[in-house]
C-alpha positions in Angstrom: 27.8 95.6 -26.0 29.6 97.3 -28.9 31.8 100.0 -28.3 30.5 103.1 -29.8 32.6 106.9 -29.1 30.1 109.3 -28.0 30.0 112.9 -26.1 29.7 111.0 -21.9 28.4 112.6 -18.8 25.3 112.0 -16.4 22.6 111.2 -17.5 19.0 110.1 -16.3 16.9 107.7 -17.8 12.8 107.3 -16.6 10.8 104.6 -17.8 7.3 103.0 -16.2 8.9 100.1 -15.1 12.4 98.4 -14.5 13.6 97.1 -18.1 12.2 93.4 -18.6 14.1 92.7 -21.6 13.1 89.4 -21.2 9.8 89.7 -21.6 8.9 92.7 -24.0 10.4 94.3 -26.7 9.9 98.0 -25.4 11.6 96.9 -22.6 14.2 95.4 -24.2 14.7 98.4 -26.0 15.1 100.7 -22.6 17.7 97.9 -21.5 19.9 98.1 -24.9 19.9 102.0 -24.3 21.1 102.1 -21.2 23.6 99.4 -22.1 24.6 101.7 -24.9 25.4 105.0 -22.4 26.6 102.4 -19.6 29.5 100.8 -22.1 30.5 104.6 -23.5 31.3 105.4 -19.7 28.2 107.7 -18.9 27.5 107.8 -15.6 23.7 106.1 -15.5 21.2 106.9 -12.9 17.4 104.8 -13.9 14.4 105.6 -12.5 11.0 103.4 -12.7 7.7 104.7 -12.3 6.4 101.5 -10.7 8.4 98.3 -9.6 8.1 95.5 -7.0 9.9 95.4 -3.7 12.0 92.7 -4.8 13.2 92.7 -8.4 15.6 90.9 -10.3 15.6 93.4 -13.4 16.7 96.1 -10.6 19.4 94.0 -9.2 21.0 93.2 -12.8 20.8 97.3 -13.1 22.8 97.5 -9.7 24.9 95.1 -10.5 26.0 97.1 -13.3 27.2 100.2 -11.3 23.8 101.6 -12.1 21.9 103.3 -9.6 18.4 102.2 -9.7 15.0 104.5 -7.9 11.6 103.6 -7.6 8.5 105.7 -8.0 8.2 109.6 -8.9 8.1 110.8 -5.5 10.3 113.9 -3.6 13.3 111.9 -3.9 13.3 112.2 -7.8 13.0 115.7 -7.4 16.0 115.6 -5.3 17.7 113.5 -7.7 17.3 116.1 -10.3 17.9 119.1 -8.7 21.5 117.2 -7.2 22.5 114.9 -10.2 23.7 117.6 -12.3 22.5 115.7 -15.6 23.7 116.5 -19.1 20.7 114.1 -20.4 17.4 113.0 -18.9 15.9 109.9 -21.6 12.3 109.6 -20.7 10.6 106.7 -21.9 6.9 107.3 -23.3 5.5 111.0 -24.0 2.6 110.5 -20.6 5.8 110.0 -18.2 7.8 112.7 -19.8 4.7 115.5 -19.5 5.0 114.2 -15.8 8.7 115.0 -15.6 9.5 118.0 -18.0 8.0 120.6 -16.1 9.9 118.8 -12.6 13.4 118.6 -14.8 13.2 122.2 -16.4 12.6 124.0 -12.6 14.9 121.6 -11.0 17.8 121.2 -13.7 17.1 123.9 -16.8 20.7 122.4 -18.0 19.8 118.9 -18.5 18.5 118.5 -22.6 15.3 115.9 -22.7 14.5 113.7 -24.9 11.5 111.3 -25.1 11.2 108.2 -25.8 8.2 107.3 -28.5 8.6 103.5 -28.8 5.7 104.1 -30.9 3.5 106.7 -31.6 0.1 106.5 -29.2 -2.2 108.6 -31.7 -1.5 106.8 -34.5 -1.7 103.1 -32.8 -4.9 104.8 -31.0 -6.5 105.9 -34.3 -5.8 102.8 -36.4 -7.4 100.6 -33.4 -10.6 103.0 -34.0 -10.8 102.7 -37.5 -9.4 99.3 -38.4 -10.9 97.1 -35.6 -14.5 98.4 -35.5 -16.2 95.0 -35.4 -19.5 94.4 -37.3 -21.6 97.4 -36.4 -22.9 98.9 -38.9 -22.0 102.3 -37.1 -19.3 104.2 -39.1 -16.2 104.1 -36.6 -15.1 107.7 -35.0 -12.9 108.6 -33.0 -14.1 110.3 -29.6 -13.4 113.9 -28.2 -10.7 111.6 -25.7 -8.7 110.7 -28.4 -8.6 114.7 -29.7 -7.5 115.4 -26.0 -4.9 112.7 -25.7 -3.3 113.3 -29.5 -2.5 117.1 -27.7 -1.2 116.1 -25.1 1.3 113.7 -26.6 2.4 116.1 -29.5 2.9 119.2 -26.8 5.0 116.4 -24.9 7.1 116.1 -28.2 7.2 119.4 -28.7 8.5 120.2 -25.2 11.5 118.1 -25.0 15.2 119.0 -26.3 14.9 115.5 -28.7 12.4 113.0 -29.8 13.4 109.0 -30.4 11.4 107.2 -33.1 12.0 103.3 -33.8 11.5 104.7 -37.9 12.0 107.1 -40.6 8.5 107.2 -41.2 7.4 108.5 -37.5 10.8 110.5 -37.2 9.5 112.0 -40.5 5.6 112.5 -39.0 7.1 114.0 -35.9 9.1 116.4 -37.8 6.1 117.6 -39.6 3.9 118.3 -37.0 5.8 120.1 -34.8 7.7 122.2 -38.3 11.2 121.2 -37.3 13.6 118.8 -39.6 15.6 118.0 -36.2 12.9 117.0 -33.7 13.2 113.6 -33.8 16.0 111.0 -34.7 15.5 107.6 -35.7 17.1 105.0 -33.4 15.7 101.9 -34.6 15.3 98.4 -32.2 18.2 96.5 -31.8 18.6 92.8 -31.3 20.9 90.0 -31.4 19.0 86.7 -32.1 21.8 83.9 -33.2 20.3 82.3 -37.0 19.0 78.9 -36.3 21.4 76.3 -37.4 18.3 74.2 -38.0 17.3 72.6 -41.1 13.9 73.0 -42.9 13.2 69.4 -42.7 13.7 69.5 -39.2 11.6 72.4 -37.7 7.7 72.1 -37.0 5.4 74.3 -35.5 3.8 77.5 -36.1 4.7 80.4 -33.9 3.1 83.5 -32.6 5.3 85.8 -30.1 3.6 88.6 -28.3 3.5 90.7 -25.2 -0.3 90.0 -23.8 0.0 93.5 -21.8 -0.3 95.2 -25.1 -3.4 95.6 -26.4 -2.5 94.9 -30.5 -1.4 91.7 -29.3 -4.1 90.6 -27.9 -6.3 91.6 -30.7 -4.2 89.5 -33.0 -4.1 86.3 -31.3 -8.0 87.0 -31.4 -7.8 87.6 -34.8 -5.8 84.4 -35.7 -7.8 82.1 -33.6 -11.2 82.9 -34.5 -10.5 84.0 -38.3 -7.6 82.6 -39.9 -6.8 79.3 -38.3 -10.4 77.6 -39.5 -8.9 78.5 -43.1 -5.7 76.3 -43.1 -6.3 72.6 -44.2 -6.5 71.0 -40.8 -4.4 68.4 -41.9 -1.0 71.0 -41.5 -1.5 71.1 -37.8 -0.6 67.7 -37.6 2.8 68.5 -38.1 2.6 71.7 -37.2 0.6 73.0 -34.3 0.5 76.3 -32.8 2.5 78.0 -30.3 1.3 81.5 -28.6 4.6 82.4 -26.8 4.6 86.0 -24.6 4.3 87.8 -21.1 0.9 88.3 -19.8 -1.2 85.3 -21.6 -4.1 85.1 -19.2 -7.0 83.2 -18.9 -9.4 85.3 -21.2 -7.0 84.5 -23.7 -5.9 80.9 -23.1 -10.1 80.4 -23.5 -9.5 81.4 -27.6 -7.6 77.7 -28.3 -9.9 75.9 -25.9 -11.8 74.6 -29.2 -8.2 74.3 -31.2 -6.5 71.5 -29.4 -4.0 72.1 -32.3 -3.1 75.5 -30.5 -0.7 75.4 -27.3 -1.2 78.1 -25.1 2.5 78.6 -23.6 3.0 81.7 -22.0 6.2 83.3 -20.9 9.3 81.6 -21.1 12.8 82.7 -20.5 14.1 82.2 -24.0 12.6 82.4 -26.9 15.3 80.7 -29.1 14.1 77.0 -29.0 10.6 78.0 -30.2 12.5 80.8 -33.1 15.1 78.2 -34.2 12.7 75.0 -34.3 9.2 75.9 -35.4 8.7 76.3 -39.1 7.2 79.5 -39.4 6.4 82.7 -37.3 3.0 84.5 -37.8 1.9 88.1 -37.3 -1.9 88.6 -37.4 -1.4 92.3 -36.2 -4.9 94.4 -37.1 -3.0 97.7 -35.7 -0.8 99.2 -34.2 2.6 101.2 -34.5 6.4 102.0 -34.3 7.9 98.7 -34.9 7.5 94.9 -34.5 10.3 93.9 -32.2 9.1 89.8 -32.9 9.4 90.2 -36.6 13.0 91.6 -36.2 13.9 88.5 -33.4 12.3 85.8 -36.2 14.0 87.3 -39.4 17.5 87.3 -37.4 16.7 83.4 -36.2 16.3 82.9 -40.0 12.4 82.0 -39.5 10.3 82.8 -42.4 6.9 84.8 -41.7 3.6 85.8 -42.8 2.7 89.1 -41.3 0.0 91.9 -42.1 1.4 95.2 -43.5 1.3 96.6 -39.7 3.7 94.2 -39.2 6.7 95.2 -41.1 5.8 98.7 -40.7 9.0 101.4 -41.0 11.2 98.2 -41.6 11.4 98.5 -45.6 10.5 94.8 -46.4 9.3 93.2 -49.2 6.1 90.9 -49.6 7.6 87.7 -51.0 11.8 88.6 -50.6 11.6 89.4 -46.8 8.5 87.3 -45.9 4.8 87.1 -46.8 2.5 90.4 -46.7 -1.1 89.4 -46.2 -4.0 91.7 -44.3 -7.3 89.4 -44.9 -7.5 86.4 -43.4 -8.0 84.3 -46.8 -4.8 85.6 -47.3 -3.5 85.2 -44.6 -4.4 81.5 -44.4 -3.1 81.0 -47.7 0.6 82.3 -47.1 1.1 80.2 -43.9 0.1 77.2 -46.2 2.6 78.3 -49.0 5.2 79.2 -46.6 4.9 75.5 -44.9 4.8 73.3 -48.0 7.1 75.3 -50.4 10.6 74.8 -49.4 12.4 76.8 -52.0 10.2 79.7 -50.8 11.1 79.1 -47.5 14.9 79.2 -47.7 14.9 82.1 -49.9 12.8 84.2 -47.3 15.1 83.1 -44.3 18.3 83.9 -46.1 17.2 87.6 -47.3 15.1 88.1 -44.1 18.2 87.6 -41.8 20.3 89.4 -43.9 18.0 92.2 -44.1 17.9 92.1 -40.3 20.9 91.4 -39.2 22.2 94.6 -40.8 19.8 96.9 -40.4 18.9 95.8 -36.5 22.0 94.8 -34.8 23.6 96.2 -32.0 26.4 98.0 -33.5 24.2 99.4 -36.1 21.1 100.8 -33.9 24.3 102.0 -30.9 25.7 103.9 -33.7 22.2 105.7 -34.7 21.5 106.4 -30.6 25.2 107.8 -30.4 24.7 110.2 -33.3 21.2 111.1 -31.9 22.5 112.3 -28.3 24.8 113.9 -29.7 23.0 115.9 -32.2 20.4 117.0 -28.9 23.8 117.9 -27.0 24.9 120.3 -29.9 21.6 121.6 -30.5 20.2 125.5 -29.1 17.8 123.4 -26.5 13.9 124.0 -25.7 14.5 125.0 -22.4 12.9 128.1 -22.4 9.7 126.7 -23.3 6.6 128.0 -20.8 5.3 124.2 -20.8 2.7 123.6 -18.4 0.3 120.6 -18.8 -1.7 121.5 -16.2 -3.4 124.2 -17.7 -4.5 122.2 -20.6 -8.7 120.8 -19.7 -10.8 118.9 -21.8 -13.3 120.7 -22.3 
């Protein structure tokens, strides 16, 4: 971990489950942060909304000097009104309008900040608009979704600090609630080694993804029905398919059952043989939001890919310097094809991708932004006083 000089003290970090780095990028991201405080010398407490009985991401926390709690019961109370907390970190805005109201009466000292990862009303809204199928019905968003977009932006609004992965939702947090120091940009952080590799050597077409998440799924959807059919068969000869990510279940394993071209793999431990030996990486993604933690991991491995504009959203690449921008399948099709017969396109992508990566993502660099953001909540006047009471909200 790098070292980074920041304000230290106690601090409490919530999140819905224990951090599986290993297997998503949100959770990966949780992990890195509490690596950051950990290394600087805070004094970490983490608690998890929901975890198993026996869990090796709660051991490696432990292991760490870390003190570790499971569920949301009396004892977090407890744990707030005793730990005397500078900072409480709480990971996604529906745990942290769960927890502000318990931290302010328990601890009105401790300054809160939320986690975004991304931002649920705009991955929420794009899904309505941008995935409506083939009815003919215009798409609309329901009276739910008005509900919901309240309760995440009073959520926002409540806490001492808000995290976004990008300038462009620090900048749409900052706007809606009418204050230029709501939110602070901490972008995700990774450290994928570049493939050593050659172009002649690597085969295979790659899609990473965490099945749990619901833009993942629709893309693999998207890529196996819609865009594979469009590549000349005769390129999955050399190079066939891999789906790579947590959660790939049966429903989905069903969508290459025709494709025998397409290898279903799953989860796997480490992603590094598939980034550094497969040709190319692909992301079909039809919406969502924040940032694409498997664009960043395939750019730093020096992989090229073809991605939609969701994709390389709040990462300031370029279609055709950084990798290939395509958001209908024709074109879609059409840039995997380029990318895996055109060599001199491919090295020049996987030089200027990693570099482009590699500075703007890497440990030091994102430590540095979370270590500036702390410490801006720590110096700020605070929302404590704030009368925020969830409960009284209805949906009617």
């Amino acid at each position: 971990m790098p070292e980074i000089e920041m304000h230290t003290g106690r601090v409490l970090v919530c999140a819905p489950r224990m951090p599986e780095f290993d297997r998503e990028c949100g959770s990966q991201r949780v992990f890195h942060l509490i690596e950051f405080l950990h290394s600087a010398g805070w004094a970490v407490s983490f608690v998890a909304e929901s975890a198993p009985d026996v869990d090796r991401y709660e051991r490696l926390l432990q292991q760490r000097g870390i003190a570790t709690y499971k569920g949301l019961g009396s004892r977090v109370d407890q744990l707030i009104a005793l730990g005397d907390f500078d900072v409480a970190i709480v990971v996604f805005w529906y745990l942290a309008e769960i927890l502000i109201p318990r931290i302010r009466q328990r601890s009105p000292r401790t300054r809160i900040v939320v986690d975004s990862i991304d931002i649920q009303f705009v991955r929420e809204s794009r899904r309505a608009f941008q995935c409506a199928g083939s009815s003919k019905a215009p798409a609309m968003l329901g009276a739910s979704y008005g509900f919901d977009i309240v309760r995440e932006i009073n959520a926002y609004a409540a806490a001492d600090g808000v995290l976004t992965v990008s300038d462009k939702e620090k900048g749409l947090i900052n706007d809606l609630l009418g204050r230029a120091d709501a939110a602070h940009c901490v972008s995700l952080a990774d450290s994928v080694a570049r493939s050593p590799v050659p172009v002649e050597q690597r085969k295979g077409i790659l899609f990473i993804g965490n099945f749990r998440h619901p833009p993942n799924v629709d893309a693999v959807e998207y890529l196996c029905r819609d865009v594979l059919s469009l590549v000349n068969p005769d390129v999955y000869e050399k190079h066939p398919v891999y789906i790579v990510g947590n959660g790939l279940d049966d429903t989905i394993c069903k969508l290459g059952a025709s494709l025998p071209f397409v290898h279903m793999v799953g989860w796997v431990p480490s992603l590094l043989p598939y980034l550094h030996r497969t040709r190319i990486t692909v992301v079909p993604l039809r919406y969502g939001a924040g940032m694409k933690g498997k664009l960043i991991q395939a750019l730093m491995a020096g992989t090229p890919t073809v991605t939609s504009t969701i994709g390389i959203e709040g990462m300031m690449l370029q279609h055709l310097e950084h990798a290939i921008v395509a958001d209908c399948a024709e074109d879609f099709a059409c840039g995997m094809e380029q990318l895996l017969t055109d060599t001199e396109l491919w090295q020049a992508l996987a030089v200027d991708g990693h570099a482009r990566a590699a500075h703007a993502h890497s440990l030091d660099t994102v430590a540095s932004q979370f270590a500036d953001a702390v410490s801006a909540v720590l110096a700020g006047s605070g929302r404590e006083g704030i009368d925020y009471r969830p409960d009284r909200m209805c949906a009617g």
